[in-house]
C-alpha positions in Angstrom: 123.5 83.6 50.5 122.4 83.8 54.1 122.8 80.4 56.0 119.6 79.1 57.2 119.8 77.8 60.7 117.1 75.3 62.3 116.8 75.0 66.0 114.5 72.2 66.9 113.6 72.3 70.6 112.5 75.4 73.1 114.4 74.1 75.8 117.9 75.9 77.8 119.6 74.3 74.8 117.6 75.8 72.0 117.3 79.1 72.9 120.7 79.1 74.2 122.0 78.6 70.6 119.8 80.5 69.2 120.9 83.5 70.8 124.5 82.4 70.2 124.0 81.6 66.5 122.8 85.3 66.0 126.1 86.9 67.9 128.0 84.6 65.6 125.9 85.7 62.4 123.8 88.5 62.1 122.8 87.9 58.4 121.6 84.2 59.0 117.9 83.4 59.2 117.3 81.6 62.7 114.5 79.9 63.4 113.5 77.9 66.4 111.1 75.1 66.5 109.1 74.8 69.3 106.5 71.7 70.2 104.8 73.5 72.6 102.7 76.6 72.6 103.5 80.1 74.0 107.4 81.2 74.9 109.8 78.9 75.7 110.4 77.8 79.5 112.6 75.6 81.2 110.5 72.4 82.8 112.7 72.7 86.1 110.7 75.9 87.0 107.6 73.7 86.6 107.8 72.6 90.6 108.1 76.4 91.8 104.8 77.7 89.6 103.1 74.6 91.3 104.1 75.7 94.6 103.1 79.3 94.6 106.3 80.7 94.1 105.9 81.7 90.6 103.3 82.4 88.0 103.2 80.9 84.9 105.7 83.3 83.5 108.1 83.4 85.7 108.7 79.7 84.0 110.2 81.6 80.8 113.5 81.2 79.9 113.6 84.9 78.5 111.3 87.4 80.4 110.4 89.9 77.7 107.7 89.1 74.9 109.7 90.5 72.5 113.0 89.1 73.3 113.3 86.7 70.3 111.9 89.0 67.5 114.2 91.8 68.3 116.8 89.2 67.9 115.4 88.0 64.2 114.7 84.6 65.7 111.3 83.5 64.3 109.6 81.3 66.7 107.9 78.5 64.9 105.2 76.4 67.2 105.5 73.0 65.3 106.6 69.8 65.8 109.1 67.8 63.9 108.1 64.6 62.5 111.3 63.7 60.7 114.2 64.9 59.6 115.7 63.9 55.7 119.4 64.5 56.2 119.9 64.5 52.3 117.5 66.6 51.1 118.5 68.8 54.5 115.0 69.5 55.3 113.1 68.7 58.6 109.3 67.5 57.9 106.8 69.4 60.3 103.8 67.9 61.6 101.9 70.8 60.0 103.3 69.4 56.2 105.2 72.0 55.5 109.1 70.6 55.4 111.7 73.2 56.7 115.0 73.2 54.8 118.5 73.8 56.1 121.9 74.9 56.4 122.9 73.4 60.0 120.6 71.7 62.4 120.8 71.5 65.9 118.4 68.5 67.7 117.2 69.9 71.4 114.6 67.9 71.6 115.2 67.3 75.1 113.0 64.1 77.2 109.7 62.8 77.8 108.3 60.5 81.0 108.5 57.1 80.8 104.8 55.9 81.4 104.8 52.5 82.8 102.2 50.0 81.2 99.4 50.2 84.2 95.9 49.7 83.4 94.2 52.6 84.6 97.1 55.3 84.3 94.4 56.9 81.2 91.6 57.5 84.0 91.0 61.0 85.2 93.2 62.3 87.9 96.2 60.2 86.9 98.8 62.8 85.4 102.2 63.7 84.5 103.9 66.5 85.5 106.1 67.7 82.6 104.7 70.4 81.0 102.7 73.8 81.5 99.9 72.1 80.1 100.2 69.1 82.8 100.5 71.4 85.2 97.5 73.2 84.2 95.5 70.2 84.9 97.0 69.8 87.8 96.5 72.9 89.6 93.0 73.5 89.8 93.1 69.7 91.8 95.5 70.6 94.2 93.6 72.0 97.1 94.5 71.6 101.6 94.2 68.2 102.4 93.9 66.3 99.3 95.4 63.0 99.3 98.1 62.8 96.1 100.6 59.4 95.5 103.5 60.2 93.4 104.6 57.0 92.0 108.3 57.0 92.0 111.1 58.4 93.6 113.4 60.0 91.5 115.2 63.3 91.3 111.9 64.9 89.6 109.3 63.5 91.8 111.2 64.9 94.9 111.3 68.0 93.7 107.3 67.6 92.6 107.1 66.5 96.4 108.1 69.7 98.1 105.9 71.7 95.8 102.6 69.7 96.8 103.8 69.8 100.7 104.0 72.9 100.0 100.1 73.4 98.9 98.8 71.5 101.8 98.3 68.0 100.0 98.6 64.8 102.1 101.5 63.4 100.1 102.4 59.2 99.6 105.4 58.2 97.6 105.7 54.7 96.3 109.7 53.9 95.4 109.0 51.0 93.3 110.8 47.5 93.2 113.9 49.6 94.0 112.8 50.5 97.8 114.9 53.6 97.5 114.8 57.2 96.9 117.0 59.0 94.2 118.7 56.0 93.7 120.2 57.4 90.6 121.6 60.3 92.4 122.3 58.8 96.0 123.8 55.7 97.7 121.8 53.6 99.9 122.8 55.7 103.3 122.1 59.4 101.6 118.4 57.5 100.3 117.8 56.5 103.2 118.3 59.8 105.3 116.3 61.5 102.6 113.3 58.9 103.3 113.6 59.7 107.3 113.4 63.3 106.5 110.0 62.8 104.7 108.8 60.8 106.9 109.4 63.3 109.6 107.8 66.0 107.7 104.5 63.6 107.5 105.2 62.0 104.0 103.8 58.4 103.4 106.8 56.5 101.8 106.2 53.1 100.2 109.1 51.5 100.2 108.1 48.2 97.7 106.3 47.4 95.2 105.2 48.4 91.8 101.8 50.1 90.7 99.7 47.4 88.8 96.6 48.7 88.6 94.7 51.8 89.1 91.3 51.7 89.4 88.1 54.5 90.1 86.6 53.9 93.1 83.8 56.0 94.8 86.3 56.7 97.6 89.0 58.1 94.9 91.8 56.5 93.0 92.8 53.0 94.1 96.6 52.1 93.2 97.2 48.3 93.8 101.3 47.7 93.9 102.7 43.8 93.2 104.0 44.1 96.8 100.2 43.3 98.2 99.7 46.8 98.9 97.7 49.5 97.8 97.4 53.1 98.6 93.8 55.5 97.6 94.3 59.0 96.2 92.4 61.8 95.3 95.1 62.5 92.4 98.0 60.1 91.1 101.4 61.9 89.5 103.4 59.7 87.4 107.2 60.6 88.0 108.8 57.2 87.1 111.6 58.5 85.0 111.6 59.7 81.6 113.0 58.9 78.0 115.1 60.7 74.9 112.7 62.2 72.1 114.7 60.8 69.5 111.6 58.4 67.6 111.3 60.8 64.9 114.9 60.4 64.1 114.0 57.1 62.4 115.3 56.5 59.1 117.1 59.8 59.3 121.4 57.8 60.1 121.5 59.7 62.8 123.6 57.4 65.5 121.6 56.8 68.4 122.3 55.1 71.9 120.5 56.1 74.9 120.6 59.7 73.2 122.0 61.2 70.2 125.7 60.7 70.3 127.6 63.6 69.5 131.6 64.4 68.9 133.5 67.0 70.8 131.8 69.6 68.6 128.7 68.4 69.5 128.0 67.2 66.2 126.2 64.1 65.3 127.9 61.4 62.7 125.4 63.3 59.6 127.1 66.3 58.6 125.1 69.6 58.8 123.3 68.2 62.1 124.2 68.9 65.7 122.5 67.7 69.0 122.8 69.2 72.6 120.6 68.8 76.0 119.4 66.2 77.9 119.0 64.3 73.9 122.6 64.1 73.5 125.1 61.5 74.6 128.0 63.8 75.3 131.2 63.6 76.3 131.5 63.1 80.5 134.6 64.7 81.7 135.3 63.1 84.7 134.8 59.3 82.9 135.7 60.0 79.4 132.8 57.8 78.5 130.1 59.4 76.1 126.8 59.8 78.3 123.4 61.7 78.7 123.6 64.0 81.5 120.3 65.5 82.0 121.0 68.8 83.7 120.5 72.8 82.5 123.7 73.4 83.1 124.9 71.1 80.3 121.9 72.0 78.1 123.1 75.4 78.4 126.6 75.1 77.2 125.6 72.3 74.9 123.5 75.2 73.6 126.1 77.8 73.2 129.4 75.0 72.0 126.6 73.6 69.3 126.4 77.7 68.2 130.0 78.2 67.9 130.8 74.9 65.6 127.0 75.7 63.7 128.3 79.0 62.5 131.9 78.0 61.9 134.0 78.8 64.5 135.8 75.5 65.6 134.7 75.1 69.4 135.6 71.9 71.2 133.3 71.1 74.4 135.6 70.4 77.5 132.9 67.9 78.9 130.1 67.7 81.3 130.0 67.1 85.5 127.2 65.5 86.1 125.9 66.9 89.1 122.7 67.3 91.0 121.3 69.4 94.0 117.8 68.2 95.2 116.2 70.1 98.2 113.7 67.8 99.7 111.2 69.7 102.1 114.3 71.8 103.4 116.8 68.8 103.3 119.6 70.3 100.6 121.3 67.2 99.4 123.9 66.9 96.1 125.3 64.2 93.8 129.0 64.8 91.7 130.5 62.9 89.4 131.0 59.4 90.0 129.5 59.5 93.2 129.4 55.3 93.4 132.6 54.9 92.8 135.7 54.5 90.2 137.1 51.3 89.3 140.2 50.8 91.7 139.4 54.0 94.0 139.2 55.0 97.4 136.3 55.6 99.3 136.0 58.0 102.9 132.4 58.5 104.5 131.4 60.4 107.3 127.7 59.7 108.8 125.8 61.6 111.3 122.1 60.4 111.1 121.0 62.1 113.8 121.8 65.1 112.2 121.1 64.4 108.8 124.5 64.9 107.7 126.4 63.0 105.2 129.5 63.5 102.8 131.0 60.4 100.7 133.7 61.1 98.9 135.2 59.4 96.2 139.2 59.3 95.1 141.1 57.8 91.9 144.2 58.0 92.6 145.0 61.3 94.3 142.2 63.4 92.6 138.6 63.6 93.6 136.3 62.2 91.1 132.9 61.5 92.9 130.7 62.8 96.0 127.5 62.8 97.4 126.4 65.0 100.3 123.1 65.0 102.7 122.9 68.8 104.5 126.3 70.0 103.9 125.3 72.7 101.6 129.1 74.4 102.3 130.6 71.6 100.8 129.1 71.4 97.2 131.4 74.7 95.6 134.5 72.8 97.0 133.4 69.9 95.8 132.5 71.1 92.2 136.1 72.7 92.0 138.0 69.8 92.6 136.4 67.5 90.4 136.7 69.9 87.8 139.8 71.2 88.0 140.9 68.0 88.7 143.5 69.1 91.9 145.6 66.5 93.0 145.8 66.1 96.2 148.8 64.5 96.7 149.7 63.8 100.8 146.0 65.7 101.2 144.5 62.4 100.0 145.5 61.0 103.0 144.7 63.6 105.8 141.2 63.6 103.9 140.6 59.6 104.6 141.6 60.2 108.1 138.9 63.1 108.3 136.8 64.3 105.6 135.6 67.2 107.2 138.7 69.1 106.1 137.9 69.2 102.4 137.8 73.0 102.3 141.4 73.1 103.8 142.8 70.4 101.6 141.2 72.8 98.4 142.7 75.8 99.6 146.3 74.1 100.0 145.9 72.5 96.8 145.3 75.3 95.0 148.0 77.3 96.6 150.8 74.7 96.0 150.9 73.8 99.4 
């Protein structure tokens, strides 16, 4: 009989296997659950259809209409309620259950809406979805005053997008006072705060939101630092959370994602997970951790395939890496960019320039990094960690000057 295949999740990772899973098998009946309406699309495009750049379907992850039926993947706009790893069926919120041969979970995240009275009133949104940014859009006109509340690596790219439409932007950082800290030290944070505030961005730089209120004026956000800041639209970027609720009751092993083996497969057999909902394996720490990044959805996507449809594939292991362009400011984070237990740190700082490359060492091999405009760097960089070069009597000409990184790679490489 014809294996049946279940794909829950319309994200990179989904449709990545999905596409996989019919290379591997062309007699096996595919079919991908999607929450949302319409095709799937990746949620990092979101920022550039809010900016101008792109319409809405230039968010698709697949271009043509057609693309999944021509491929016998039947595209089922549901959403999974729970999942009966013994019967092998998924229950769908539509009542219909959905039985099984191998699953894959793709469910991806969701924010994480702080408890703030207010955050229900009108003008107070996420920006996650087509559908939030459909709301959004029709508010954003020249001059309107928008606070983002928080700092992170999705509110700064949500930033350059409303610069970009001529809204008079505030930021509040929270209790934290810091930008991207999950991405960036203290120095790189900082530079990236400068930078805003150069380009005419409000940053607030304490405090937490702890009330929102509807004024005749606009929206009044009140922070536990004293202060308070009025918009004419609040977005809530204050991080976000694993879908993995509806997994309850199903014995599916779950720390702060899904935690999968090196086949991607969770501790039920005949389920996998991949995405920004699995806890994978990190290949610079060896520790088992969510790294929520397309580039790891995407092989995630394509490694889950491959073990699905019975072809033994072990995943090597995710970099965690980010690049963040802030109003023109490229700035990246690798691997254990804070540091490794007994390591070795080199920094070189030019402020006025916004420049800034932190490199981190265990032992001879480069491990972690973050950078602040040195957009050169980041291949290098990427490489090393990867490949994990040693740089033997490099290691040292590096701490005396960093700048040479692209010469120590070369000679690395080359044996010399």
């Amino acid at each position: 009989m014809a294996r049946r295949y279940v794909v829950v999740g319309g994200g990179p990772a989904g449709v990545v296997c999905a596409e996989t899973l019919r290379r591997q098998d062309a007699e096996g009946s595919i079919t991908l659950v999607c929450a949302e309406p319409g095709p799937p699309y990746s949620r990092m495009a979101i920022p550039y259809a809010m900016s101008g750049k792109i319409d809405e379907s230039g968010t698709w992850l697949r271009k043509d209409w057609g693309h999944y039926e021509a491929l016998g993947i039947a595209l089922l706009h549901d959403r999974v309620t729970g999942v009966d790893s013994g019967a092998r069926q998924v229950r769908l919120e539509s009542g219909a259950p959905l039985s099984y041969d191998a699953l894959l979970i793709a469910t991806g995240s969701s924010p994480a809406r702080p408890r703030v009275p207010g955050l229900d009133l009108p003008g107070v949104h996420s920006c996650w979805t087509l559908e939030d940014l459909r709301r959004i859009d029709p508010l954003l006109k020249p001059g309107r005053r928008v606070l983002l509340l928080g700092a992170g690596f999705v509110s700064c790219i949500i930033l350059q997008s409303l610069v970009q439409r001529g809204a008079k932007v505030t930021v509040s950082c929270g209790s934290s006072g810091r930008m991207v800290r999950s991405m960036m030290d203290e120095t790189a944070g900082g530079m990236i705060m400068r930078w805003c505030r150069a380009k005419g961005v409000e940053v607030l730089t304490a405090g937490r939101p702890t009330a929102i209120e509807q004024r005749d004026s606009g929206l009044l956000v009140t922070l536990d630092s004293g202060k308070s800041a009025e918009a004419d639209l609040v977005i809530v970027g204050t991080g976000v959370k694993t879908n993995t609720a509806f997994l309850e009751g199903s014995g599916i092993a779950i720390e702060d994602g899904i935690i999968v083996d090196q086949y991607l497969g969770t501790n039920v057999p005949g389920i996998w997970a991949a995405g920004d909902v699995a806890q994978g394996f990190n290949c610079c720490t060896g520790l088992t951790e969510v790294h929520a990044i397309q580039p790891t959805a995407v092989e995630h996507g394509r490694v889950a395939a491959m073990n699905m449809s019975g072809h033994p594939t072990p995943f090597g292991g995710s970099l965690s890496m980010n690049t963040l362009e802030t109003l023109g400011l490229i700035s990246c984070s690798f691997g254990q960019w804070m540091g490794a237990e007994g390591g070795k740190q080199v920094r070189m700082v030019d402020e006025e320039h916004f420049r800034y490359l932190r490199l981190e060492f265990q032992g001879d091999r480069l491990v972690g990094a973050n950078t602040v405009g040195m957009t050169n760097e980041i291949g290098i960089i990427r490489g090393l960690i990867q490949t994990k070069l040693r740089l033997g009597e490099w290691l040292e000409r590096l701490t005396q000057d960093p700048s040479r990184l692209a010469e120590a790679y070369v000679a690395c490489a080359q044996g010399v």
